[in-house]
N, C-alpha and C positions, 0 to 999 in steps of 0.2 A: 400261731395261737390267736384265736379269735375273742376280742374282747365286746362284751356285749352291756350297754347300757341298763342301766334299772325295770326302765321301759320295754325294754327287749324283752327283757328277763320275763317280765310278769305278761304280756303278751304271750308268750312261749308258752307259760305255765295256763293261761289263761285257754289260749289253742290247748292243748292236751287232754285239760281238764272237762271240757264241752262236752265231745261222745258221752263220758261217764256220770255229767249231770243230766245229757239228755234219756240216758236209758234208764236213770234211776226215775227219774219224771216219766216215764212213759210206762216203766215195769209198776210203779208204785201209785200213779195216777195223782202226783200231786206236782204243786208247781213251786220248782225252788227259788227265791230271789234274795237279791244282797239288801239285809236291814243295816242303815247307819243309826246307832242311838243318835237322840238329841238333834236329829232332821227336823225337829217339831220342836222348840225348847219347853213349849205346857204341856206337851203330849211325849211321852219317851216313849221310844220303841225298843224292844229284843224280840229276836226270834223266841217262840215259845214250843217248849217241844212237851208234852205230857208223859209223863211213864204209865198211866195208866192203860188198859190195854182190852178192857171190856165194850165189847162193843156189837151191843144187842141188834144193834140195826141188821148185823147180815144173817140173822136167824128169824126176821118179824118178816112172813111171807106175804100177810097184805100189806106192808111198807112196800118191799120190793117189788110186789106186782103194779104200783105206782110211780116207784122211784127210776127202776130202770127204762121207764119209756120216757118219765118227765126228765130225768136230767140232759137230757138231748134240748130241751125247751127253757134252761136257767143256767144260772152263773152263780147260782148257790151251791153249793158243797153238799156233799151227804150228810157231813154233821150237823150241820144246820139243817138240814131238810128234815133230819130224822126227827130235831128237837122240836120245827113246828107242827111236825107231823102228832110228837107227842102230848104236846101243848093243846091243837086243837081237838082232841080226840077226851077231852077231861074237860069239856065246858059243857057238855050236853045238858049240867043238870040250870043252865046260867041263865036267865031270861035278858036276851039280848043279841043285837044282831054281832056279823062275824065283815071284817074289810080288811082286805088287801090293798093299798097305795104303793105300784112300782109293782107290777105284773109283768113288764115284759111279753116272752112269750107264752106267760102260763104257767110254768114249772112248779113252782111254790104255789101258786095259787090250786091247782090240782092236784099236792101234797094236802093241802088245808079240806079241800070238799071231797075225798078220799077219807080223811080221817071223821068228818064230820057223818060222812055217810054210815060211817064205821059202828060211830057210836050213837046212829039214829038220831039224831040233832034235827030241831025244828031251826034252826037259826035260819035268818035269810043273808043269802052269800052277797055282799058288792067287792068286786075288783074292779080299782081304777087307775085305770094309764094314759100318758098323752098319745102313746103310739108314736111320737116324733124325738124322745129321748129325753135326759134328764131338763129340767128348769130350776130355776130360779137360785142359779150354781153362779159362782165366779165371787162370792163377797169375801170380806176377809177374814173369814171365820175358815174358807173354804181353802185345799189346799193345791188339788188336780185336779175338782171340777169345775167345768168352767161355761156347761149348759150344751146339750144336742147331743151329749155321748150317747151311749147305746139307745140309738135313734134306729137301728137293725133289727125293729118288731114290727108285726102288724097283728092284726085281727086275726087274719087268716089261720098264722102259725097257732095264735089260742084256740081256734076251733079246730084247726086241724089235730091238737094235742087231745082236747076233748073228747073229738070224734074215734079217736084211737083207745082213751081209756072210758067210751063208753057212758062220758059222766054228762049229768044236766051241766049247760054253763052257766055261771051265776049271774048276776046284773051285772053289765058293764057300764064302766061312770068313762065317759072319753071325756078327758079334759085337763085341765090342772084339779088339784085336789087342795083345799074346797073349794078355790075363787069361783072357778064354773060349773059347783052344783047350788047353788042358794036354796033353792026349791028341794032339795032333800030329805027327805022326811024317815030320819034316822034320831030316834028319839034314846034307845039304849044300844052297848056294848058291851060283848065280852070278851070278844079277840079282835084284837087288831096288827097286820103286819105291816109293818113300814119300811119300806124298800126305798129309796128316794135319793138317795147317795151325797145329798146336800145340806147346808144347816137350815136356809132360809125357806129349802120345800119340807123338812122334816119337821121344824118348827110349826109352818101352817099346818100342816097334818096332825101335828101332837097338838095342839091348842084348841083345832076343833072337837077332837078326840076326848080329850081327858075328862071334862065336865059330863059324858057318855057312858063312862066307864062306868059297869055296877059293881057291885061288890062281890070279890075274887074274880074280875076281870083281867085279861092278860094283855099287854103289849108288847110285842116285840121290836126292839128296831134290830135290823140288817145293820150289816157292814159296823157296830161301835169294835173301835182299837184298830181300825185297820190302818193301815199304812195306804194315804190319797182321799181316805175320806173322813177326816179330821174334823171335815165340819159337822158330821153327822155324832163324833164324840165331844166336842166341844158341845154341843147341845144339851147331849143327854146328860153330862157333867154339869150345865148350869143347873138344868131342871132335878136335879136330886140335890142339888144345894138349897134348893129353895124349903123351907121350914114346912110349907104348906104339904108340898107334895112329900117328903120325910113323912111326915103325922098321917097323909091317907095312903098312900103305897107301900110296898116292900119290892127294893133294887139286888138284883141278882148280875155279876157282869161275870155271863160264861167266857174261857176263854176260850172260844169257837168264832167266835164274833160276833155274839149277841149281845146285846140288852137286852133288859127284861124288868118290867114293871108288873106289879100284883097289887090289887085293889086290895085292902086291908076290910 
């Protein structure tokens, strides 16, 4: 009789259970990981599962004639994709321009001028990236990033994505965002998506942002609630604390992993 350690044990179960997480990941197109609660003590985490089960995105055929060649170009989700898709497509009537900060290869950012197009938007489009990966990461707000991660873009891949669906490419701001644009002559706002993955770059972006906003302006941030990027919901938790921003916004927290501020 073979007697087997604790460790054995769960090893064993551990080997077994693999093939059958990887095929449901691979049949179901989603990525499964182990949530510990209380890895964060101000930030809890649980897996969240929805019972809802509407899900209009895979009947809107000008979504998916954008989404299926952009998701090859992001690390954004469909649910997400769908929601700024939907978001940007309801500002046309907004007098004020539209920016992406954390473009990557494009992906989201050619969900956004897809839908802009859609709904004949005068707005004028800036996405801005370093090209060289995230900044101004590692403080202690922050919890995995640590600066230079998905450093895995260039230019190239955003034209090449453009050149495929066709579309104008908007301004590109190269740099950090705002330190190296001074000179930007961006007087109002009605969408803004923030992708930045950190507290200290999300922070610059939302501070230059806010005072921009017009009324029923929308901002999004990427990745609040997620599990690694802590710093970008410890942020958006200060900033809804604050009395000032309560009295001119309204905060919606999907859980898809959005935030969502609305100029009141």
């Amino acid at each position: 009789m073979v007697i087997l350690s604790n460790l054995e044990i769960k090893l064993k179960i551990k080997n077994f259970l693999i093939p059958f997480k990887n095929l449901i990941e691979k049949s179901f197109k989603i990525k499964i990981i182990r949530v510990r609660n209380q890895l964060v003590p101000d930030i809890p985490h649980s897996r969240i599962v929805s019972e809802s089960t509407y899900s209009p995105w895979i009947k809107d055929v000008s979504f998916n004639e954008i989404y299926q060649v952009a998701k090859n170009y992001t690390l954004v989700d469909e649910y997400r994709m769908y929601e700024i898709y939907n978001l940007a497509s309801q500002i046309s009537s907004l007098d004020g321009d539209v920016l992406e900060v954390g473009t990557w290869r494009g992906g989201s950012s050619a969900i956004i001028q897809g839908a802009l197009k859609k709904c004949n938007s005068n707005s004028k489009f800036f996405i801005a990236d370093t090209f060289k990966g995230v900044v101004k990461a590692g403080s202690s707000k922050d919890t995995r990033y640590k600066g230079g991660e998905h450093s895995d873009a260039s230019l190239e891949n955003l034209r090449e994505l453009y050149s495929k669906l066709k579309f104008p490419i908007p301004e590109i701001l190269i740099g950090v965002f705002p330190d190296d644009h001074h000179e930007l002559d961006i007087k109002k706002l009605s969408l803004v998506h923030s992708d930045v993955d950190a507290y200290d770059s999300t922070s610059g972006v939302i501070k230059w942002c806010l005072p921009r906003m017009v009324k029923g302006g929308i901002i999004i941030f990427d990745d609040y609630g997620f599990l690694g990027t802590e710093g970008v919901t410890r942020f958006v938790n200060e900033l809804i604390s604050d009395m000032l921003i309560k009295k001119e916004f309204l905060f919606i927290h999907n859980l898809n992993g959005h935030a969502i501020l609305i100029k009141k």
